[in-house]
ZAMARGU-4260 file (C-alpha; in steps of 0.2 Angstrom, whole numbers, plus 5000, padded with zeros to 4 digits):
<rodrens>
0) 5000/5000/5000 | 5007/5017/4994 | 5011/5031/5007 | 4996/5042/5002 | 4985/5028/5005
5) 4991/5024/5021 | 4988/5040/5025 | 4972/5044/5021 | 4967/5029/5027 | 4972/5032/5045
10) 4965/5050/5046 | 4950/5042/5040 | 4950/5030/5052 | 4954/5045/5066 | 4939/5053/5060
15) 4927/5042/5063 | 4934/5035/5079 | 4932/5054/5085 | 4915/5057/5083 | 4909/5040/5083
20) 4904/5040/5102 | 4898/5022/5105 | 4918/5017/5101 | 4926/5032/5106 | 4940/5027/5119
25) 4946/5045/5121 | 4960/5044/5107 | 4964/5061/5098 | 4964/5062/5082 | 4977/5076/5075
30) 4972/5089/5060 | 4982/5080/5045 | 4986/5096/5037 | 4996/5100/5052 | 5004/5085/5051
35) 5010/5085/5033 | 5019/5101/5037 | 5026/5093/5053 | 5032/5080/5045 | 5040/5090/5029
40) 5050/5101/5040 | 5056/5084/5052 | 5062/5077/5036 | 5070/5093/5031 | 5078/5094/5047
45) 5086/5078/5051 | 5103/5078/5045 | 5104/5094/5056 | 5097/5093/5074 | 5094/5082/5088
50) 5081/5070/5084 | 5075/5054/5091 | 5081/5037/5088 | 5066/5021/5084 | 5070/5008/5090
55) 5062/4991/5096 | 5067/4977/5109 | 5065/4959/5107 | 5063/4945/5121 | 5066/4926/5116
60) 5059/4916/5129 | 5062/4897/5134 | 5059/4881/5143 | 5072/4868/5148 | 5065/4852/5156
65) 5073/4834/5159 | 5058/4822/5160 | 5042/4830/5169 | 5050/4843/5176 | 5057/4859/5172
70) 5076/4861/5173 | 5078/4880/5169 | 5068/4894/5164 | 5073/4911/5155 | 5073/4925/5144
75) 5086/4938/5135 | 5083/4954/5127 | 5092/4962/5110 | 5089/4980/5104 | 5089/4984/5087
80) 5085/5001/5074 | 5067/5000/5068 | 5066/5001/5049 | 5078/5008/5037 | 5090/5018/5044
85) 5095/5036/5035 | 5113/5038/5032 | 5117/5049/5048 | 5110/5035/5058 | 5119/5019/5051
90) 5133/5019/5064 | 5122/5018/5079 | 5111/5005/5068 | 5126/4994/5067 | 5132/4995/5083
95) 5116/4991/5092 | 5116/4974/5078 | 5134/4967/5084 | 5129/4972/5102 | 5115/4959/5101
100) 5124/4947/5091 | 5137/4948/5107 | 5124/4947/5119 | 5115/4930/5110 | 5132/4922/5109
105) 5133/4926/5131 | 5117/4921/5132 | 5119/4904/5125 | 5134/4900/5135 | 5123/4906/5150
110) 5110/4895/5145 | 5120/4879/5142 | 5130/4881/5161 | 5115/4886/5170 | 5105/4869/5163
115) 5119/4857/5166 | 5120/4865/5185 | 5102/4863/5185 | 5103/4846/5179 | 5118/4841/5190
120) 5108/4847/5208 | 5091/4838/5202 | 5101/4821/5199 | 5109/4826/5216 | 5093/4827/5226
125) 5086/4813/5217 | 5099/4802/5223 | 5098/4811/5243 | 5081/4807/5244 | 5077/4824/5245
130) 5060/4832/5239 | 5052/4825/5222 | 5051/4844/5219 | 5068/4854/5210 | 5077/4865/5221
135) 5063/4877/5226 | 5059/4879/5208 | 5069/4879/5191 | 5084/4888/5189 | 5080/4902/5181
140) 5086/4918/5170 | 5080/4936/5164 | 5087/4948/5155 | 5079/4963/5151 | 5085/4980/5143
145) 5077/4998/5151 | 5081/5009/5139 | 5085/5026/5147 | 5090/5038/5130 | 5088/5034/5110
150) 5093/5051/5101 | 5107/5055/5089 | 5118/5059/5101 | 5117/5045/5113 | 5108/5029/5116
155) 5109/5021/5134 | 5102/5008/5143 | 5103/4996/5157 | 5104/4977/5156 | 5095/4972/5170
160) 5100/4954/5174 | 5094/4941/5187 | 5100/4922/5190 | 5093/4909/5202 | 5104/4896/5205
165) 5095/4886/5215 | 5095/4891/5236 | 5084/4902/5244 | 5093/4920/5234 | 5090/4926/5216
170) 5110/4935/5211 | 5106/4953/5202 | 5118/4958/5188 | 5115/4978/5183 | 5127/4983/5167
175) 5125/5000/5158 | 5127/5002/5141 | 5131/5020/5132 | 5134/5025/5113 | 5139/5039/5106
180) 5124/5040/5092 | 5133/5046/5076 | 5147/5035/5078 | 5142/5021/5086 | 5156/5020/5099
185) 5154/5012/5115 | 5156/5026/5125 | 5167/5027/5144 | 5169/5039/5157 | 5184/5048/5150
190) 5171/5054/5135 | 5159/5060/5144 | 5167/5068/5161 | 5182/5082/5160 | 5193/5071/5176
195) 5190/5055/5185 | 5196/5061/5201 | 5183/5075/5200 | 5170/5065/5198 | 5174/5053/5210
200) 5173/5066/5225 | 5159/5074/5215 | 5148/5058/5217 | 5155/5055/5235 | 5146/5071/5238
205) 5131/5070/5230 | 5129/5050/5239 | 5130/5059/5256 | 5120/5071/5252 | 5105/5058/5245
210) 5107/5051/5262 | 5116/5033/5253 | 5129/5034/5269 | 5115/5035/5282 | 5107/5019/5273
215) 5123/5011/5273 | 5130/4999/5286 | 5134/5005/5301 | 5152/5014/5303 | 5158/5007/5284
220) 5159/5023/5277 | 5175/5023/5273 | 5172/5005/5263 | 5161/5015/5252 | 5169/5028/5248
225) 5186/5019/5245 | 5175/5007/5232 | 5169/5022/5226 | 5188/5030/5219 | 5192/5011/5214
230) 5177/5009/5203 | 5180/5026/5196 | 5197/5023/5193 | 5195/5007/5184 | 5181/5012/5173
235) 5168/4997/5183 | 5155/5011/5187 | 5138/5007/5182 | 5130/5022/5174 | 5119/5028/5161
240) 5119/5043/5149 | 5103/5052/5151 | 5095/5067/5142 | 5097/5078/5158 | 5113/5071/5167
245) 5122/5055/5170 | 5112/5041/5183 | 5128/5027/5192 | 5120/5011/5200 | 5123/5002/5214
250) 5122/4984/5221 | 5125/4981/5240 | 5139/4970/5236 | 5149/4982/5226 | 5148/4997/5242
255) 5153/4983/5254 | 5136/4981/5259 | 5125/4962/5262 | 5110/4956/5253 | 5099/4963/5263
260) 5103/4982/5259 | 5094/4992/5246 | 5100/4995/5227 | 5107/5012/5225 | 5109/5026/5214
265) 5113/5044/5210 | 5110/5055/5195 | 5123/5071/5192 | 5113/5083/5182 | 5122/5092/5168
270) 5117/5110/5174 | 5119/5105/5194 | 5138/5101/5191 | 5144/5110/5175 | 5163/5110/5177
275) 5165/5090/5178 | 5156/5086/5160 | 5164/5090/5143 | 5158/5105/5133 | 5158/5108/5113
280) 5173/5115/5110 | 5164/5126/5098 | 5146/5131/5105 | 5153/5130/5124 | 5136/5121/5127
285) 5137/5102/5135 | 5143/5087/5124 | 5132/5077/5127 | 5116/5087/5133 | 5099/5078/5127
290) 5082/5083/5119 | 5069/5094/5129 | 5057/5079/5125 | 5061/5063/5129 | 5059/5047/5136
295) 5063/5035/5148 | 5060/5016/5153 | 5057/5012/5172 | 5064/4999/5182 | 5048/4994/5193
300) 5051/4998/5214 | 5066/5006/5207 | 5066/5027/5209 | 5073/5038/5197 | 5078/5058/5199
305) 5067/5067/5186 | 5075/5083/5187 | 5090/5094/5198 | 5075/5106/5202 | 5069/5103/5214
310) 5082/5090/5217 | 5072/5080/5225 | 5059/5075/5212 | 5060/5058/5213 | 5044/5044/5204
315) 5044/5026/5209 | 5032/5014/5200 | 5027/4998/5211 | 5018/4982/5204 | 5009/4977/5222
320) 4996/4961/5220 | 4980/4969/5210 | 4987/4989/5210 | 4998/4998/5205 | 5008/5010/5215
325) 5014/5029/5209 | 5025/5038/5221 | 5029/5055/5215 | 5037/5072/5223 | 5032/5062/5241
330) 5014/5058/5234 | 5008/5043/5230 | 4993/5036/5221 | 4986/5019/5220 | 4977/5012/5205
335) 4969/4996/5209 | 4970/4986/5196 | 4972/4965/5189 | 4987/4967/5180 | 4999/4950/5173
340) 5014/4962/5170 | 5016/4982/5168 | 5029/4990/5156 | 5031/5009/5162 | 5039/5024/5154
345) 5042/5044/5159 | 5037/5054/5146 | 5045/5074/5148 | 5037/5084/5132 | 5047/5096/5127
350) 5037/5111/5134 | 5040/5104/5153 | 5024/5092/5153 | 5027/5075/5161 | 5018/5060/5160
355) 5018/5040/5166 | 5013/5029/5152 | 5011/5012/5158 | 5007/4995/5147 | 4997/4983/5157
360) 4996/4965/5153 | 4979/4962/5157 | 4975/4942/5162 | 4965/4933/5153 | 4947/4930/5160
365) 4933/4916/5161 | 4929/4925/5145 | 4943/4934/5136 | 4960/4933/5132 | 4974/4941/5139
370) 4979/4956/5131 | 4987/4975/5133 | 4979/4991/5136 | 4990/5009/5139 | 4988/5019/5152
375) 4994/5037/5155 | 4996/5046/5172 | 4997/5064/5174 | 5014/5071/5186 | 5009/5090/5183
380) 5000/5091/5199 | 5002/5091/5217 | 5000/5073/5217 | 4999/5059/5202 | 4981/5057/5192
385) 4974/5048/5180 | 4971/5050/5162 | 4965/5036/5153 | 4964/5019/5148 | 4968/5017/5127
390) 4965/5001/5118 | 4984/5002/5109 | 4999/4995/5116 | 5020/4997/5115 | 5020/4978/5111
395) 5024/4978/5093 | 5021/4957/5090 | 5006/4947/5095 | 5001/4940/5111 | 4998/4923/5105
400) 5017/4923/5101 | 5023/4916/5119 | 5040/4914/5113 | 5047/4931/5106 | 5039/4948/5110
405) 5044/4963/5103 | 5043/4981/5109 | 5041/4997/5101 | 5054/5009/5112 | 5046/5025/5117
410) 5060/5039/5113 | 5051/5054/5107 | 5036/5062/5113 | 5031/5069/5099 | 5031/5052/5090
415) 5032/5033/5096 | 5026/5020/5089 | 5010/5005/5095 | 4997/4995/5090 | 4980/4994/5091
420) 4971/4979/5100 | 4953/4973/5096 | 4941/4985/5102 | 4951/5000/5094 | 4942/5006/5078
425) 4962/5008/5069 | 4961/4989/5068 | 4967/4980/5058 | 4981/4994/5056 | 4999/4985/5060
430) 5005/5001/5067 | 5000/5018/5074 | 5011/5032/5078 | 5006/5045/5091 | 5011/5060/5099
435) 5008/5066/5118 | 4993/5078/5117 | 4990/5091/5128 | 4982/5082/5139 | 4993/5069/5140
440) 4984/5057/5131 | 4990/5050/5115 | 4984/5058/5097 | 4987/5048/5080 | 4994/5054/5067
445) 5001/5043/5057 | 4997/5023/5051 | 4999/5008/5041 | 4984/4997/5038 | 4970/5006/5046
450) 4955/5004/5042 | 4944/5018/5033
</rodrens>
């Protein structure tokens, strides 16, 4: 189907799911002549400014099992460029495709030790006598990719990894992952931060003051802060490259601390600390300093720092039973609701607006099928409040496909990509894209395959 067609076809499509009410699921539509403009001067522009990155994610799931029982379960995520990419974005397209082929070939090793270890401890318990069920559990494996920045300048993200090995403990393994975006260079500290020494003290500091030392155990302060100049010094920091600063991650063990202390974390804001990143040599502004818009994967029960005014802007997203749990600027709202799984994103448009989007992966029921709906919060106010529920969702592939799902990454406010489910009148349109209205909610603008 030609362009134009597509087109017309999903403004028609918007049209009558806008005054249509008995289907109207509060979805803007957006006037198409303003969007042919938008779009002509986005592709004049390109080459020249700062502009978001589409890409996707993909989870490979599996199931090892000796007999009738199931020896090790697990999942791995790649990250790839959606689509064709245009010329300045080929380096970053490639780099993204080798750093998948690497982290397939890991996986695979990982896979093939943790079954023979699960294997090995089943036959062991067998032979003890021990209980006819396997080690609390199967062995088990995730890997998942939270993608924190996807524009020409920089893509970043965390690996977030977790291993049971049988035993009463699950092992976390956080690793970030930073890119220059027109070259496609795996990017370290020394490219980003003027003097390691300086931001080691800078980040000693700026622990203390979060309060990190009071959380700490008691009187190993000094532990800390001496692991602190050694990962500095030998470039094993966990950090990410964020629109608005630079985030390090922490794991008990690496401070000193036990398993029962907290993760921890601290972001250095670009405009809080400007003498300890690189500049432009040219423009005097910061190197690596990101869109007005963007957007930004959450980890769930994991808080992040949303800006360095006030500093203490902190959101946290919890998944608890049958709600979920928004904790924003020391409020919190609950939404009680059935959800299977939530996949949640910040949204900053570029006018200062800022937004939760949440998938939800609603169970199935006596009478339906498990499926995905988006919801958008509102974190303009005094405290978090609800938007709406859309029938659309990030998950680009289909539910019925249990053993790979891919995801649509949200990197650009003014347009991301999803898909419509069953009861949205776009059906059977493979994709949608969408910008944050005004409102917070999303409006369409843009399809392939709708309906109309």
């Amino acid at each position: 189907m030609k362009k134009a067609k597509l087109l017309a076809a999903a403004f028609a499509a918007t049209c009558a799911f806008t005054f249509a009410p008995v289907f109207d699921t509060g979805i803007a539509g957006v006037d198409p002549v303003r969007t042919a403009f938008a779009q002509a001067n986005a592709a004049a522009d390109y080459n020249a400014t700062l502009h978001a990155l589409p890409l996707t994610t993909r989870a490979y799931y599996y199931s090892d099992w000796d007999g009738d029982f199931e020896m090790f379960r697990s999942h791995w995520t790649d990250i790839s460029f959606y689509g064709n990419a245009k010329a300045p974005d080929r380096s970053i397209a490639k780099a993204l495709a080798d750093y998948s082929r690497e982290r397939s070939n890991g996986f695979g090793a990982t896979r093939k030790r943790l079954l023979s270890l699960a294997k090995a401890d089943w036959r062991e318990r067998k032979q003890k006598g021990m209980s006819a069920s396997p080690f609390y559990g199967p062995y088990w494996f995730v890997g998942e990719i939270r993608v924190h920045r996807a524009d020409s300048a920089a893509v970043s993200f965390l690996e977030d990894n977790i291993l049971h090995e049988g035993g009463f403990h699950s092992r976390s393994v956080i690793i970030g992952r930073n890119f220059d975006g027109r070259t496609g260079k795996e990017l370290q500290l020394s490219d980003v931060f003027t003097n390691k020494y300086v931001l080691a003290e800078t980040l000693k500091t700026q622990m203390k003051a979060d309060g990190i030392h009071e959380r700490f155990m008691e009187n190993n302060e000094k532990t800390l802060e001496e692991n602190v100049d050694r990962m500095t010094k030998d470039g094993s920091l966990i950090w990410t490259l964020e629109a608005r600063g630079v985030s390090f991650y922490f794991t008990p063990y690496m401070l000193g601390g036990t398993y029962a202390d907290d993760a921890y974390f601290t972001t250095l804001f670009f405009t809080e600390y400007p003498d300890i990143f690189k500049k432009n040599e040219k423009t005097g502004e910061f190197a690596w300093l990101g869109p007005q818009g963007y957007c930004m994967d959450l980890q769930p029960y994991t808080a992040v720092k949303l800006s360095e005014g006030p500093r203490n802007e902190m959101l946290k997203v919890a998944h608890e039973n049958d709600r979920i749990v928004i904790e924003h600027n020391g409020k919190e709202y609950r939404n009680d609701l059935k959800a299977a799984a939530i996949y949640p994103t910040f949204v900053r448009c570029s006018d200062g607006r800022k937004y939760l989007y949440v998938d939800y992966e609603e169970p199935a029921g006596k009478y339906s099928a498990a499926t995905y709906r988006l919801y958008v919060y509102d974190l303009n106010g005094a405290s978090p409040a609800f938007v709406g529920s859309y029938p659309m969702t990030r998950l680009a592939s289909s539910l019925k496909d249990t053993a790979v799902r891919q995801w649509y990454v949200m990197s650009d406010p003014d347009g991301f990509y999803v898909r419509p489910i069953a009861d949205n009148e776009f059906v059977p349109a493979r994709w949608l894209r969408c910008r944050v209205g005004k409102d917070g909610r999303p409006e369409v603008f843009d399809g392939e395959g709708a309906k109309g």
